[in-house]
GUBAKE-416763 format. One record per atom (N, C-alpha, C, CB): residue number from 1; residue in one letter; x, y, z. Coordinates in pm, 1 decimal. Each point is the difference from the previous one (the first is absolute). Glycine has a CB too. Layout:
N
+------+------+----------+----------+----------+
| resi | resn |       px |       py |       pz |
+------+------+----------+----------+----------+
|  NUM |    A |        X |        Y |        Z |
...
+------+------+----------+----------+----------+
***
This chain:
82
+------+------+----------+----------+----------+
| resi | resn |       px |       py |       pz |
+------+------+----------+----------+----------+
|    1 |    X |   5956.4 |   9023.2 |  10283.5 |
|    1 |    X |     -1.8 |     96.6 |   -106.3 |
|    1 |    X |    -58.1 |    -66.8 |   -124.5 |
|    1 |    X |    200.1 |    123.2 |     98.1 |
|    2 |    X |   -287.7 |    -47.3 |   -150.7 |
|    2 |    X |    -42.2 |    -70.6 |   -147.0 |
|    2 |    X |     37.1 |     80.5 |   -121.3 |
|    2 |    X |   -199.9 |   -102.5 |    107.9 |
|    3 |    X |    219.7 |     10.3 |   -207.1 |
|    3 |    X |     77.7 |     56.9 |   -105.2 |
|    3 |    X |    -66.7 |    -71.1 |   -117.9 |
|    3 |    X |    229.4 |     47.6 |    131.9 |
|    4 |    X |   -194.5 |     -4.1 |   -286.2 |
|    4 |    X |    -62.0 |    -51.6 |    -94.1 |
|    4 |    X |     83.2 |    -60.1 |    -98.4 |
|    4 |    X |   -160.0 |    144.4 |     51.3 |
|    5 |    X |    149.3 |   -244.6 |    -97.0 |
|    5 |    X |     98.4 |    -85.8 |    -55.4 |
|    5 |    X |     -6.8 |     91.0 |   -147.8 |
|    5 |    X |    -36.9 |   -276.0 |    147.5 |
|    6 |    X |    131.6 |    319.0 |   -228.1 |
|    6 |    X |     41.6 |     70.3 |   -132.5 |
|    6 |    X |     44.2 |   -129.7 |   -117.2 |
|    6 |    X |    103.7 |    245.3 |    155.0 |
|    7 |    X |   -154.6 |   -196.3 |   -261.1 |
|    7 |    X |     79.7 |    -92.1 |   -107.8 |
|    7 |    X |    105.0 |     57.4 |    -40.6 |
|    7 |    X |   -174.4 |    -93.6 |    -81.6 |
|    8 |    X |    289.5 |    -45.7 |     45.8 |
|    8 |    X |     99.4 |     16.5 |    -10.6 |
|    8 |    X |     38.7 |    -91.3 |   -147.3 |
|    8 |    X |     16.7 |     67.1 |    277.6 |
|    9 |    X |    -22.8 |    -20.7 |   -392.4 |
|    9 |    X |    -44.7 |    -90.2 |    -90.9 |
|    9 |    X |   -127.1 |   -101.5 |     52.9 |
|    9 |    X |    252.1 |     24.0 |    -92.8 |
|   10 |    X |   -216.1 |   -140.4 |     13.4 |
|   10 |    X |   -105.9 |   -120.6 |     37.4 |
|   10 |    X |    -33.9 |     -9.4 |    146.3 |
|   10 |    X |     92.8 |   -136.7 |   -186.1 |
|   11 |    X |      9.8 |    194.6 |    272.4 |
|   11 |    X |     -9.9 |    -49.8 |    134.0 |
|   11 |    X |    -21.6 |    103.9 |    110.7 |
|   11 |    X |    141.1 |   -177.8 |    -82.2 |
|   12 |    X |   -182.2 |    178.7 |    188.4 |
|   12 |    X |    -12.8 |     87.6 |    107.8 |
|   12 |    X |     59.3 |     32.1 |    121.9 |
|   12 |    X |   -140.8 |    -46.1 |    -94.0 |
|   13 |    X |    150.1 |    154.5 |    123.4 |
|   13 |    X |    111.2 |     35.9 |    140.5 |
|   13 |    X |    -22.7 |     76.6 |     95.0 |
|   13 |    X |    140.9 |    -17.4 |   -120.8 |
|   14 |    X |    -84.6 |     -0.5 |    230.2 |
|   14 |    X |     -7.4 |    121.8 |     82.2 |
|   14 |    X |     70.0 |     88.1 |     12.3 |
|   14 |    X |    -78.6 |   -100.7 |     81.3 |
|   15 |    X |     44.7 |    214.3 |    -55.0 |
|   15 |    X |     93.6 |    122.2 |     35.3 |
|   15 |    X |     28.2 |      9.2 |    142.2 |
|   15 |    X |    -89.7 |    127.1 |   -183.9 |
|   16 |    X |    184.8 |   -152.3 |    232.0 |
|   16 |    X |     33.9 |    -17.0 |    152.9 |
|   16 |    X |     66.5 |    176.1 |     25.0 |
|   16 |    X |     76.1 |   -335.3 |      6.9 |
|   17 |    X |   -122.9 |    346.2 |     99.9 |
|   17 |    X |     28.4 |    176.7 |     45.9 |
|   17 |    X |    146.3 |    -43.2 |     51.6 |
|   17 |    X |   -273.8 |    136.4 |    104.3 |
|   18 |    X |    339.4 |    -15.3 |    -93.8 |
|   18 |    X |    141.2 |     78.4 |     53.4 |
|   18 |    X |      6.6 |   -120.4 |    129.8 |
|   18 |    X |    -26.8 |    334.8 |    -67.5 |
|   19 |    X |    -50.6 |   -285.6 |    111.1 |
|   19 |    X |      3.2 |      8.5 |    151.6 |
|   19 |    X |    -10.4 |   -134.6 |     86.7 |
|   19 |    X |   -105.3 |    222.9 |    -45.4 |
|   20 |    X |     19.3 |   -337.4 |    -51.7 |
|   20 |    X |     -4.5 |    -97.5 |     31.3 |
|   20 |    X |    121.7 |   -106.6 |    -35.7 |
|   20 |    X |   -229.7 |     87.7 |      0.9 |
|   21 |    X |    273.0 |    -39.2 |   -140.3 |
|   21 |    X |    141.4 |    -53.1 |    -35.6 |
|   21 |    X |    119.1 |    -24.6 |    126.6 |
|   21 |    X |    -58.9 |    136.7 |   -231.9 |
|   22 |    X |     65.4 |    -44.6 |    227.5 |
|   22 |    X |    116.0 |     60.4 |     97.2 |
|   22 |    X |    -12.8 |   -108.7 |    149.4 |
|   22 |    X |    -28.7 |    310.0 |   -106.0 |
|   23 |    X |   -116.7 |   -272.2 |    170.2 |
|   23 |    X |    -17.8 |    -92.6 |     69.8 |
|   23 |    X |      4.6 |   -140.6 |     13.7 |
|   23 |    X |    -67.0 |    160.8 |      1.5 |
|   24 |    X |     68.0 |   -229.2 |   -124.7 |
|   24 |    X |     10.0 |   -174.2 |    -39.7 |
|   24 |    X |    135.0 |     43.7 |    -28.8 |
|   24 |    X |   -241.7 |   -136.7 |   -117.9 |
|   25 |    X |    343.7 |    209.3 |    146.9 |
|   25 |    X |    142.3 |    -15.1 |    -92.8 |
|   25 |    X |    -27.8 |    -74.6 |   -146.9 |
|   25 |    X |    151.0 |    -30.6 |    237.9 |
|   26 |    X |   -202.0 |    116.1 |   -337.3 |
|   26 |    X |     -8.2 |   -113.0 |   -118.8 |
|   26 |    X |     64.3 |     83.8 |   -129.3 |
|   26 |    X |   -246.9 |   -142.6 |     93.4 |
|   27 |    X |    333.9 |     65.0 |   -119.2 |
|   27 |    X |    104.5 |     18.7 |   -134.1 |
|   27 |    X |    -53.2 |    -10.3 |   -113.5 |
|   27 |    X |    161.8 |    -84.2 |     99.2 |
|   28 |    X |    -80.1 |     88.6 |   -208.9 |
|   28 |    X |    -66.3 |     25.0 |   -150.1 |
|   28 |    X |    -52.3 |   -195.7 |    -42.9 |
|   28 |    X |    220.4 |    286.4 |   -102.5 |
|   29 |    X |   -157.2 |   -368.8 |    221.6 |
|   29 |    X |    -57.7 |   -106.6 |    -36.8 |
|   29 |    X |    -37.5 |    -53.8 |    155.5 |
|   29 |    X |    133.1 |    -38.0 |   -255.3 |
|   30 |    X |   -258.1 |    -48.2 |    212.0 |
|   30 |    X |   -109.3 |    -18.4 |     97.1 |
|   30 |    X |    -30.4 |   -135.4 |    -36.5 |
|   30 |    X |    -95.6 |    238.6 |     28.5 |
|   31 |    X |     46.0 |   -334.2 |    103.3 |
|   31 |    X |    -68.2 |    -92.2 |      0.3 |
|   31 |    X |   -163.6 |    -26.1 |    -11.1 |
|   31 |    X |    207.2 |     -7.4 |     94.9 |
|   32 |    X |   -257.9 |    -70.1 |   -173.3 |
|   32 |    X |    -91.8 |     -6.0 |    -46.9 |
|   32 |    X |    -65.3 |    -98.3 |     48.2 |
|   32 |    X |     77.0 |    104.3 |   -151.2 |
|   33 |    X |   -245.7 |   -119.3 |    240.0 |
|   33 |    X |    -84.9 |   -112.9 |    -16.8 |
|   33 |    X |   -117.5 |     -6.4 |     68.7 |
|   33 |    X |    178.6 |    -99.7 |    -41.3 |
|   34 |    X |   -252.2 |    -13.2 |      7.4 |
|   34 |    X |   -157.8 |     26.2 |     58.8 |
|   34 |    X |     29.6 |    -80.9 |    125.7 |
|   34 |    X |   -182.2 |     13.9 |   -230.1 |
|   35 |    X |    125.2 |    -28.4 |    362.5 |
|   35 |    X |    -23.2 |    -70.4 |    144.5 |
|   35 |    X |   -142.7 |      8.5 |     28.8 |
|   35 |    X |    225.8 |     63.1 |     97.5 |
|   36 |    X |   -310.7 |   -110.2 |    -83.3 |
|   36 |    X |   -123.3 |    -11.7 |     32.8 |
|   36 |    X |   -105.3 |     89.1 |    -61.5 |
|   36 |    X |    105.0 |    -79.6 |    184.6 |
|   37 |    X |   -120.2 |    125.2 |   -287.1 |
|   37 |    X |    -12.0 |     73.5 |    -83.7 |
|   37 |    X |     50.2 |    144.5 |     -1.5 |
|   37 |    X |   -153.8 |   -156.3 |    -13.6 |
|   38 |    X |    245.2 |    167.5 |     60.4 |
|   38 |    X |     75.4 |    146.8 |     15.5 |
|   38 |    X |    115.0 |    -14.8 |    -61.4 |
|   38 |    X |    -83.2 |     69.0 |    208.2 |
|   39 |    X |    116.7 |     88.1 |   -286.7 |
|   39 |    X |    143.7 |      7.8 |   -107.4 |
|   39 |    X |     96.9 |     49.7 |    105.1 |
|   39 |    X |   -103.5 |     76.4 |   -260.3 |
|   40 |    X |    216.1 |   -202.6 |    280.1 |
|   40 |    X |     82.8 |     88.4 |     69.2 |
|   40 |    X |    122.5 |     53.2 |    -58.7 |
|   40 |    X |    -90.0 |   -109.3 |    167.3 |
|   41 |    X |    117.5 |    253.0 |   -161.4 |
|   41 |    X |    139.4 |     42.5 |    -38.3 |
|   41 |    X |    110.4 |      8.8 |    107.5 |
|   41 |    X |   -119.4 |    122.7 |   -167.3 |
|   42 |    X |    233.4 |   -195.0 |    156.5 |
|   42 |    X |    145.4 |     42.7 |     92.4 |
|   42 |    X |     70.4 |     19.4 |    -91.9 |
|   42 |    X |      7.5 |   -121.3 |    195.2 |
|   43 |    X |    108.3 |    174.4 |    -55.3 |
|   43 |    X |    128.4 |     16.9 |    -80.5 |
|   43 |    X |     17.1 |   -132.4 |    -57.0 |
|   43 |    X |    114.5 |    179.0 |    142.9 |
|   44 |    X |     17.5 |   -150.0 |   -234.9 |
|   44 |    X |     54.2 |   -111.5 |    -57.7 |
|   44 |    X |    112.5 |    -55.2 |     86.3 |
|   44 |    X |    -67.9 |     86.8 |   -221.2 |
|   45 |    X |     55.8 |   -223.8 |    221.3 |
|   45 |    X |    128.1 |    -38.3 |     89.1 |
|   45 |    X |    123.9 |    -15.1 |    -56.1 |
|   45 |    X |   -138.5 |   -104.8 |    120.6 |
|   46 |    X |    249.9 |    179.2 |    -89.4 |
|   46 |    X |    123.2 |    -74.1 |    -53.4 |
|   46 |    X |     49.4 |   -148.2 |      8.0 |
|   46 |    X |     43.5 |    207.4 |     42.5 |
|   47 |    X |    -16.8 |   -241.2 |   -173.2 |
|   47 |    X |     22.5 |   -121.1 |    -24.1 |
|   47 |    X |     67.7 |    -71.5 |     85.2 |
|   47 |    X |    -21.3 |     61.9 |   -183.3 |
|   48 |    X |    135.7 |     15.9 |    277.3 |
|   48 |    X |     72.3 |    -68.9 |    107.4 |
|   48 |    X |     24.8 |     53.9 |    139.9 |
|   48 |    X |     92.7 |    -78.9 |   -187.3 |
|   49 |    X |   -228.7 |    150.6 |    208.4 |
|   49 |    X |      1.8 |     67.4 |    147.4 |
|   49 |    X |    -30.1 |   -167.5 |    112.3 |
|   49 |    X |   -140.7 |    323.4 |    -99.3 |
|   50 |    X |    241.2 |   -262.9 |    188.9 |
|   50 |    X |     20.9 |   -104.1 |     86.8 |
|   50 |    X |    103.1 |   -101.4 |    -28.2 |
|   50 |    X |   -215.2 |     41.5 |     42.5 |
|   51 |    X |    250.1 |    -90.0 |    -98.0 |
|   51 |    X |    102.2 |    -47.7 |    -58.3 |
|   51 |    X |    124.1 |     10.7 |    114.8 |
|   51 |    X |   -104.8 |     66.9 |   -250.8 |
|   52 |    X |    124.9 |     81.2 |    312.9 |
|   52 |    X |    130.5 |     -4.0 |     14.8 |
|   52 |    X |    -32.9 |    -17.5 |    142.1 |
|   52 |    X |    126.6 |    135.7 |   -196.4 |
|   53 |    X |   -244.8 |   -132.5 |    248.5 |
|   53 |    X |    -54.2 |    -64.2 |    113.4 |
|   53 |    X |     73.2 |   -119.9 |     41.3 |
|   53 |    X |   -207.3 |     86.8 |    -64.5 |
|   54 |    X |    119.5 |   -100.5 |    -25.5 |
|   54 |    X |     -4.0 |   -184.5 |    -30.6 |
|   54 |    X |     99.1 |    -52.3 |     57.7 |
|   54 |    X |    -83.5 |     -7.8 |   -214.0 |
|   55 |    X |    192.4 |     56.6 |     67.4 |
|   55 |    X |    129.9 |    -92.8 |     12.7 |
|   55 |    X |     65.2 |     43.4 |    122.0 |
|   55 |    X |     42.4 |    -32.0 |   -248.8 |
|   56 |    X |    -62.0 |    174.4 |    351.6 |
|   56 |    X |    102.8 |     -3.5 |     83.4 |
|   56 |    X |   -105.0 |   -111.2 |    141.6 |
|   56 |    X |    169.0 |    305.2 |   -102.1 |
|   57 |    X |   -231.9 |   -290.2 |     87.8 |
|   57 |    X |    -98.4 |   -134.2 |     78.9 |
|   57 |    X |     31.7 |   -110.4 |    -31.6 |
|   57 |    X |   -180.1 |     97.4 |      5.4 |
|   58 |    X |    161.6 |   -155.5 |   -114.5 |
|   58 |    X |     68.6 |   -138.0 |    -70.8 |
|   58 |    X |    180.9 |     34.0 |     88.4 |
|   58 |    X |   -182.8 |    -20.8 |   -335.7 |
|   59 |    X |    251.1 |    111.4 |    351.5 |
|   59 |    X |    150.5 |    -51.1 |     21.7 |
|   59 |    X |      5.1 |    -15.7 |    182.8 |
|   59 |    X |    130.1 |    154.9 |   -257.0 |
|   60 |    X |   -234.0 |    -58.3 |    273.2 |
|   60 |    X |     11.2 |    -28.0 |    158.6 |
|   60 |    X |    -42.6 |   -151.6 |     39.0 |
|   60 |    X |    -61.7 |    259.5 |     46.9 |
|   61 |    X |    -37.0 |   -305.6 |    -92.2 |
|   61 |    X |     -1.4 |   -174.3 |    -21.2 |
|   61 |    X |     75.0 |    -67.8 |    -53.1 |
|   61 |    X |   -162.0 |     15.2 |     -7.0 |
|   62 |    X |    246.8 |    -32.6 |    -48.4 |
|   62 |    X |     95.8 |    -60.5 |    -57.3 |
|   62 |    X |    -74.9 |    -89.1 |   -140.0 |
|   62 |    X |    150.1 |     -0.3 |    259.4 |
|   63 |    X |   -248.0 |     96.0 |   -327.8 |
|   63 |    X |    -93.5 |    -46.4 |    -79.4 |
|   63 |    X |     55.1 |     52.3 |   -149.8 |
|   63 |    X |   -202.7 |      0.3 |    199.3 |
|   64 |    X |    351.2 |     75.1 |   -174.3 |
|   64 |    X |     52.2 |     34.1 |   -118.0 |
|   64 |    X |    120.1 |    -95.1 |    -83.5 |
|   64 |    X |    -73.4 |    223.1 |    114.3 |
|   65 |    X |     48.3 |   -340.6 |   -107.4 |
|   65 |    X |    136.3 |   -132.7 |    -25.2 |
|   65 |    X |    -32.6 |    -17.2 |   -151.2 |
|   65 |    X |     13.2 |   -173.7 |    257.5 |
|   66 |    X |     81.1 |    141.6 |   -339.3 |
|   66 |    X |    -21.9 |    -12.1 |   -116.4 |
|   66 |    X |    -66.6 |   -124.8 |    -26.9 |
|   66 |    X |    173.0 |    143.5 |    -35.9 |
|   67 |    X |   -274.3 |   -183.5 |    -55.8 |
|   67 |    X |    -43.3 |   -158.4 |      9.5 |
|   67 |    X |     88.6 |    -48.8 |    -78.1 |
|   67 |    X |   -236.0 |      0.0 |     31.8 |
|   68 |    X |    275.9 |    -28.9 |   -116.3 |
|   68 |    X |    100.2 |   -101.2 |   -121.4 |
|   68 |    X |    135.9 |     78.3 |     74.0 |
|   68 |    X |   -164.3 |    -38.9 |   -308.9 |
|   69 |    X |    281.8 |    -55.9 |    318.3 |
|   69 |    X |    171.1 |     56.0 |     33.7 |
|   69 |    X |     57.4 |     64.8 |   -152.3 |
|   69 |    X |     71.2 |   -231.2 |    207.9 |
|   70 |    X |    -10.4 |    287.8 |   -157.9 |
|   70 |    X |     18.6 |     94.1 |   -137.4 |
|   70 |    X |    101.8 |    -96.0 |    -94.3 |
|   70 |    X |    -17.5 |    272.6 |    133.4 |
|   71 |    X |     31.2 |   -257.9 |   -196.5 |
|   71 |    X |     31.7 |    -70.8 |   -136.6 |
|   71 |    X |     92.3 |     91.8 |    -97.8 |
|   71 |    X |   -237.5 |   -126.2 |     18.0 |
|   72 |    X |    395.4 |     63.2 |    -20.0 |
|   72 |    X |     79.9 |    116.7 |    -47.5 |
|   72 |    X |      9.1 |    -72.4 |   -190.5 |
|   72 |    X |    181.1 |     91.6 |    306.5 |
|   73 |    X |   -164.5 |     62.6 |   -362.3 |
|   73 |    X |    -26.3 |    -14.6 |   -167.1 |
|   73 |    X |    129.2 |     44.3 |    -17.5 |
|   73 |    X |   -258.5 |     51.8 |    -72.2 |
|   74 |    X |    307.3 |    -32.8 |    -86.4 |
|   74 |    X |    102.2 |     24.9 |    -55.8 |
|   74 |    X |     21.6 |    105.2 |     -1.2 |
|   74 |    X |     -9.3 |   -141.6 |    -89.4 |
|   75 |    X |   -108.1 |    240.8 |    159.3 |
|   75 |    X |     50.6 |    121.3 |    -11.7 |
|   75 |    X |     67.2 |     69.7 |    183.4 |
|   75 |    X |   -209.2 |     20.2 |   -262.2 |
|   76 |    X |    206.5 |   -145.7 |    322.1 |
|   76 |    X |     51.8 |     30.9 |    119.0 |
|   76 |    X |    161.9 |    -62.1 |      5.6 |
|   76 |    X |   -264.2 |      2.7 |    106.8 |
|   77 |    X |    307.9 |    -50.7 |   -215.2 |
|   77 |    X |    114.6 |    -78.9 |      8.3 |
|   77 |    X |     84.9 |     58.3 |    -83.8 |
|   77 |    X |   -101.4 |   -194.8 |     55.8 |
|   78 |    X |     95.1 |    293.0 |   -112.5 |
|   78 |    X |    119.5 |    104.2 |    -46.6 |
|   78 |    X |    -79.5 |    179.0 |     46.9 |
|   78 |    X |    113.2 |   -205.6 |   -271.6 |
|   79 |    X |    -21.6 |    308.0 |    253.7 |
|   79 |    X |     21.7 |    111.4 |    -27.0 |
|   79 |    X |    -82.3 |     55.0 |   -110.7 |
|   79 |    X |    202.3 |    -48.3 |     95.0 |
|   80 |    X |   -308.6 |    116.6 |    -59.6 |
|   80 |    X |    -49.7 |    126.4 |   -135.0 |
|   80 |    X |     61.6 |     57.4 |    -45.2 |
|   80 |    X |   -134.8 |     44.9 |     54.9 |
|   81 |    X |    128.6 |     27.8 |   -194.8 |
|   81 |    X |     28.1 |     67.0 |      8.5 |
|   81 |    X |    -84.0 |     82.5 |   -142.1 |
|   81 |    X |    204.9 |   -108.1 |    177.5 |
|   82 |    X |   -192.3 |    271.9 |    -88.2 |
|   82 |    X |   -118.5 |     71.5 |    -94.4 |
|   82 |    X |     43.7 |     87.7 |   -107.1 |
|   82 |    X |   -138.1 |      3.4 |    190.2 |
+------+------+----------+----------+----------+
***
C-alpha cells in the first residue's frame, strides 16, 4: 500500500488505516525503528511480559535460591506496631 507522509509540525507522519492497526494489534503506544532501510512500527512491549514465565521456569530448575543468606535487622527483632 502506498501512502504519503503529512506534516506534523516540523516533522512528518503517517496515517495508518483502521484496518491495518487492528491487524498489528497496535496501542496508543508503539515501537519505533529503521532495519535495513525500512521504518518499522510494533506493538509496544510490556515492560515485564514473560517474567512470570521465567520465574516459574527458573523454580522448576531450582534456579530460584536466594544469592546472599538473609540477614536479620532490628526490625525483625521486636513487634510493629502501626
Amino acid at each position: 500500500m502506498k501512502t504519503r507522509l503529512v506534516r506534523i509540525g516540523n516533522s512528518r507522519g503517517v496515517r495508518l488505516p483502521k484496518a491495518i492497526i487492528d491487524q498489528a494489534g497496535l496501542t496508543e503506544e508503539v515501537e519505533l525503528g529503521v532495519r535495513d532501510g525500512a521504518v518499522i512500527i510494533a506493538r509496544a512491549a510490556s515492560p515485564r511480559s514473560g517474567w512470570a514465565d521465567a520465574a516459574k521456569h527458573m523454580h522448576q530448575r531450582g534456579d530460584d535460591q536466594l544469592l546472599d543468606p538473609p540477614v536479620s535487622t532490628r526490625f525483625d527483632e521486636g513487634e510493629w506496631e502501626w
